[in-house]
C-alpha positions as a printed NumPy array, in Angstrom:
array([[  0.791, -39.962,  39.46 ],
       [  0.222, -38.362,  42.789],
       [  1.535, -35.455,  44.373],
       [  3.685, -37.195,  46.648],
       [  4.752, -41.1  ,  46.893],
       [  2.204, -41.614,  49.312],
       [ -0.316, -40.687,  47.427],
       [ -2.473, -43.478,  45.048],
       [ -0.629, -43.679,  41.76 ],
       [ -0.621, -45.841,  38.732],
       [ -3.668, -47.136,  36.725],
       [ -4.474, -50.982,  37.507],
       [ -3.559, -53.067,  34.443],
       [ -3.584, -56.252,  35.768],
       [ -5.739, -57.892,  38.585],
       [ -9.168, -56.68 ,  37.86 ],
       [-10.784, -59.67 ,  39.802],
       [ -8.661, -58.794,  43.163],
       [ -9.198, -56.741,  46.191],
       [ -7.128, -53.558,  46.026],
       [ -5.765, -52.081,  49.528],
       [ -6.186, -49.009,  51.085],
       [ -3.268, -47.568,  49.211],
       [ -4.389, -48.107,  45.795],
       [ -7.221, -47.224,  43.478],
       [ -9.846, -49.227,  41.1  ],
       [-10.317, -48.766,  37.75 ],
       [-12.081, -50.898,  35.119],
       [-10.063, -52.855,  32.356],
       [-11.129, -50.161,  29.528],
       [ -9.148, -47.205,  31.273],
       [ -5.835, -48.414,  30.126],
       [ -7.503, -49.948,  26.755],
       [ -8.889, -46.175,  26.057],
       [ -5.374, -45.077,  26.565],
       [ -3.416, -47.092,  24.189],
       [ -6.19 , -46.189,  21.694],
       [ -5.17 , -42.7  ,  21.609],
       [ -1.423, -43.518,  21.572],
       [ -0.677, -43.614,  25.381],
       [  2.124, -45.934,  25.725],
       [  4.028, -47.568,  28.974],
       [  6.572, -45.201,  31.25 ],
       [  6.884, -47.193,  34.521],
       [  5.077, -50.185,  35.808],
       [  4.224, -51.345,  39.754],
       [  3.777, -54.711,  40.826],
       [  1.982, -56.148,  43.928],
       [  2.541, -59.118,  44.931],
       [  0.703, -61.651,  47.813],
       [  3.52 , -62.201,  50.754],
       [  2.911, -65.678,  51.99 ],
       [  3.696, -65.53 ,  55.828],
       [  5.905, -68.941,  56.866],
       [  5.453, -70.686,  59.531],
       [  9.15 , -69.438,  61.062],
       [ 11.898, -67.023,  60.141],
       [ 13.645, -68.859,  57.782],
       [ 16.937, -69.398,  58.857],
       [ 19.013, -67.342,  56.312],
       [ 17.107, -64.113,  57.582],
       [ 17.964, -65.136,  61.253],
       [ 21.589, -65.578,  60.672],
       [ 21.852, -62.359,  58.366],
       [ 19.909, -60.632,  61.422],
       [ 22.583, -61.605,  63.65 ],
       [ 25.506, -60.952,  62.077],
       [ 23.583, -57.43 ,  60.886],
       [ 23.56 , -56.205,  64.201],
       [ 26.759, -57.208,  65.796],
       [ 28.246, -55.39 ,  62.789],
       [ 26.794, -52.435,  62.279],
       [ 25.708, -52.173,  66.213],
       [ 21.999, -51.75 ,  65.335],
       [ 18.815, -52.58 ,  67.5  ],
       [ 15.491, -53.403,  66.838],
       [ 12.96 , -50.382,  68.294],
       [  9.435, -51.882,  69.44 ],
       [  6.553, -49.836,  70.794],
       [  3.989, -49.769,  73.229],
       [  2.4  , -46.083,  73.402],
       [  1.876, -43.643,  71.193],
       [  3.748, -41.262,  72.758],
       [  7.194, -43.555,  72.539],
       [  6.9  , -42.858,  69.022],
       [  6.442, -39.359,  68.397],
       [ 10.111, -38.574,  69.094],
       [ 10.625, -40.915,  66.425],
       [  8.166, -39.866,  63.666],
       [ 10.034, -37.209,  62.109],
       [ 13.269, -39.51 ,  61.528],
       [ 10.71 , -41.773,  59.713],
       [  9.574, -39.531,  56.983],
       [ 13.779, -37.904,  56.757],
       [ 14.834, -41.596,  56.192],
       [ 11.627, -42.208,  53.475],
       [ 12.647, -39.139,  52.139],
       [ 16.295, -40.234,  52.009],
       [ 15.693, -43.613,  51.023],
       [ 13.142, -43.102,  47.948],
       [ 14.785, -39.966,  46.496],
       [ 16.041, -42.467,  43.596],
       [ 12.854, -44.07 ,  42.828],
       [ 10.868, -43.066,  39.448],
       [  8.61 , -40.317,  40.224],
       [  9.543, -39.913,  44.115],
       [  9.246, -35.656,  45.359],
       [ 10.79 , -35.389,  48.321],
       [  7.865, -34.305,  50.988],
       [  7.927, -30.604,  52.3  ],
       [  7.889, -30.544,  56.407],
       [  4.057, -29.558,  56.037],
       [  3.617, -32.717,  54.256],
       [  5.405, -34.861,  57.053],
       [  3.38 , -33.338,  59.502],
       [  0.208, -33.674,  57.739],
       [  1.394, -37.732,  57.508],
       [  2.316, -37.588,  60.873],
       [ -0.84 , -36.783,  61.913],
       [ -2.83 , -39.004,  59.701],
       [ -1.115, -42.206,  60.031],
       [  0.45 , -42.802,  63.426],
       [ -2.977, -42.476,  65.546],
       [ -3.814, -45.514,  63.285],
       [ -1.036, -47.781,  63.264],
       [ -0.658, -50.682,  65.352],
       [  2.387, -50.726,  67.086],
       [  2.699, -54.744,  67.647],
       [  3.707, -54.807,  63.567],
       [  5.66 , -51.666,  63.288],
       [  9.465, -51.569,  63.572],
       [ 12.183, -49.875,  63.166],
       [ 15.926, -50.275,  63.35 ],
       [ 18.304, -48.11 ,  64.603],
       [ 22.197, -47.424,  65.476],
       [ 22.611, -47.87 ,  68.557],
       [ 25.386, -45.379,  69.444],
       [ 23.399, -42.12 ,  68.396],
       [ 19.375, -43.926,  68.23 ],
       [ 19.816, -42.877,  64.519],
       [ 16.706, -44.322,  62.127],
       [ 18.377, -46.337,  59.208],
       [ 15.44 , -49.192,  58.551],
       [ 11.261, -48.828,  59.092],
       [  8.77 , -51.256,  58.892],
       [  5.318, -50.167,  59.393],
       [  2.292, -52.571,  58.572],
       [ -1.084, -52.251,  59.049],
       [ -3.895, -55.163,  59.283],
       [ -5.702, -54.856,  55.778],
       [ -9.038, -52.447,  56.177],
       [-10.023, -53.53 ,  52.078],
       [-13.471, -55.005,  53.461],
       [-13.859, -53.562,  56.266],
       [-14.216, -49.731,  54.427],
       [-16.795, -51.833,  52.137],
       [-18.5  , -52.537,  54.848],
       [-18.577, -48.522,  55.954],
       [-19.246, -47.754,  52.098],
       [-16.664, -45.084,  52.942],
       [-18.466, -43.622,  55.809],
       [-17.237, -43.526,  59.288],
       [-20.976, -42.953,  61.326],
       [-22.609, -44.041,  62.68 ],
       [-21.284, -47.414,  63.051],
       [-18.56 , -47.834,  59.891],
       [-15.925, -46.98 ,  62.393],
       [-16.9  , -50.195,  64.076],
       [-16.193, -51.816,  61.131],
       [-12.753, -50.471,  60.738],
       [-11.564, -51.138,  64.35 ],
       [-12.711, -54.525,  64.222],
       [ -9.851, -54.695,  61.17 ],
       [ -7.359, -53.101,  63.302],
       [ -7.64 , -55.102,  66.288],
       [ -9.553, -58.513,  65.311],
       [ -9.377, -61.526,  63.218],
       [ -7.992, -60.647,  59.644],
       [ -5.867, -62.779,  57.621],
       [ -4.362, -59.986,  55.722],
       [ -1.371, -57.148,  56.609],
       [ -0.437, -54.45 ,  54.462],
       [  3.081, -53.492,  54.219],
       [  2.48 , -49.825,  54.382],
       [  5.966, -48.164,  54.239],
       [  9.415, -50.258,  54.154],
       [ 12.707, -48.494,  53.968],
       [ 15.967, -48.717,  54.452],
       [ 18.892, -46.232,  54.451],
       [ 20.756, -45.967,  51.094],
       [ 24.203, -46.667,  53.242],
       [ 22.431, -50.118,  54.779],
       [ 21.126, -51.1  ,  51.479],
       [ 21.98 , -54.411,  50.305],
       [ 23.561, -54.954,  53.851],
       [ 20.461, -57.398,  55.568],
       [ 18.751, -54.782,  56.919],
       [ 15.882, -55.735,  54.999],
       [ 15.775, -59.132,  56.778],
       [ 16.636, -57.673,  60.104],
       [ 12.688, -55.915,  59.472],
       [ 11.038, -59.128,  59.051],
       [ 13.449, -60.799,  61.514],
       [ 11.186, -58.733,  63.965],
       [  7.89 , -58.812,  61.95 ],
       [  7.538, -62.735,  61.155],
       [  6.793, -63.852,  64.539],
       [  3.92 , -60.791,  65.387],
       [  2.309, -61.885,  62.21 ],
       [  1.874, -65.402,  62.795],
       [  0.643, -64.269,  66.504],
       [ -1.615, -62.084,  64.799],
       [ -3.291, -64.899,  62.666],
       [ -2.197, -63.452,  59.098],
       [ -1.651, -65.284,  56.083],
       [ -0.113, -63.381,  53.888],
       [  0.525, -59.536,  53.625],
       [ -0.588, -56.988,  50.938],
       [  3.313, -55.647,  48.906],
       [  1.192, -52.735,  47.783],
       [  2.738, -51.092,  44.339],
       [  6.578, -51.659,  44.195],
       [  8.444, -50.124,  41.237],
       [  9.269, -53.097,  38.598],
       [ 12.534, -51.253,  37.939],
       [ 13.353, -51.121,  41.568],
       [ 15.41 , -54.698,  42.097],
       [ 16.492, -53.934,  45.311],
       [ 12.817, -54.44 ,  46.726],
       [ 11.672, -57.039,  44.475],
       [ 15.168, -59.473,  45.522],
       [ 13.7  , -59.128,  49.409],
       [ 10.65 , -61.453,  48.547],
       [ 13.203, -64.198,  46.746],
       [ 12.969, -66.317,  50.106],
       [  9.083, -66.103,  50.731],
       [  6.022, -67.643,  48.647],
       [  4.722, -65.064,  47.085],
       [  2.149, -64.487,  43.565],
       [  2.41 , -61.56 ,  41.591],
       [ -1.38 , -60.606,  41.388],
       [ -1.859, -56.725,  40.27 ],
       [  0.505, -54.436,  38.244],
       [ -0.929, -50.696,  37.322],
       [  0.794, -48.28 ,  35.008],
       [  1.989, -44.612,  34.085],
       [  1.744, -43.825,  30.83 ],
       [  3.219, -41.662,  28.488],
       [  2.46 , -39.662,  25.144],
       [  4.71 , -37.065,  23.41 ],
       [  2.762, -34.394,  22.824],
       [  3.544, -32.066,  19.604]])
């Protein structure tokens, strides 16, 4: 477990032979082996899963886009700079926090934490594939969408250094061919939930990632208890391909 959500959590279990993201952490097969040996047992599990990007919006998440907005009067929120966003970037983290404060293990983050994240992530992010939704009437956050392209190989590459050149490495992941995006952070207000604001997101997202060139996009760990985020993949191809663990022992 990690201090905060966004932190790397659960030991990998399943999926030794694949490429974990940025997000996640390695271990080898005999961490969770040594475990059970000394009477460790299963709390929660995460899946990932590989998001295979069609060739079009399929049409059920265009009309549930349509009728999403004209109902709830919400718009999607694009970006070109990064200063358009920073008036936006604290609503972000207040909606994760809002959002996730049901999930297994979730602390909500202290306002030094949000600007620590602040700081770290949005210098990075690239704005084509991040979107949010909002109400239109006050410019209230209730859904966020930010990808990134996949930086996996390109920080083996660096072998974790960024000089002298592994930052070359890195922005040619950001901004050049790569046929994989990670779904950083997806959320959705608990009072949208369940309401198609989930495929308002990707009603948006879809078309920049076929512009983009990727195939398929990176889940990173999703709770296996949390339905409500496992349902949204339903209408995509997708392969279950790494689960990782907390365990649990009762101590006496």
């Amino acid at each position: 477990m990690g201090f905060t959500d966004l932190d790397h959590e659960g030991m990998l279990v399943e999926g030794f032979d694949q490429l974990g993201t940025m997000a996640t952490i390695y271990n080898h097969p005999y961490y969770p082996q040594h475990l059970e040996k000394h009477g460790y047992i299963k709390d929660q599990d995460w899946h990932e899963f590989k998001i295979y990007i069609p060739e079009a919006i399929p049409d059920k998440h265009k009309r549930i886009s349509e009728i999403v907005m004209k109902k709830y009067g919400l718009i999607i929120k694009k970006f070109k700079k990064t200063k358009d966003v920073w008036p936006y970037a604290q609503k972000i983290f207040d909606l994760l926090n809002t959002a996730y404060s049901q999930l297994y293990g979730y602390s909500p983050l202290s306002q030094k934490q949000i600007e620590y994240y602040i700081k770290m992530y949005i210098p990075m992010l690239r704005y084509d594939i991040v979107t949010l939704i909002v109400r239109e009437e006050d410019d209230e956050v209730i859904g966020v969408g930010v990808t990134i392209p996949n930086l996996s190989k390109a920080l083996q590459k660096a072998k974790g250094k960024l000089f002298p050149f592994g930052f070359i490495h890195l922005l040619k992941a950001l901004y050049g061919k790569n046929k994989v995006v990670d779904l950083l952070l997806i959320g959705v207000h608990p009072e949208y939930q369940n309401k198609g604001v989930n495929a308002l997101l990707f009603y948006d997202l879809i078309p920049a990632f076929r512009k983009n060139g990727y195939e398929y996009a990176e889940s990173n760990p999703e709770l296996e208890s949390n339905d409500k985020v496992q349902a949204q993949w339903d209408y995509f191809r997708k392969e279950q391909h790494k689960a990782r663990r907390a365990f649990i022992k009762n101590l006496k």
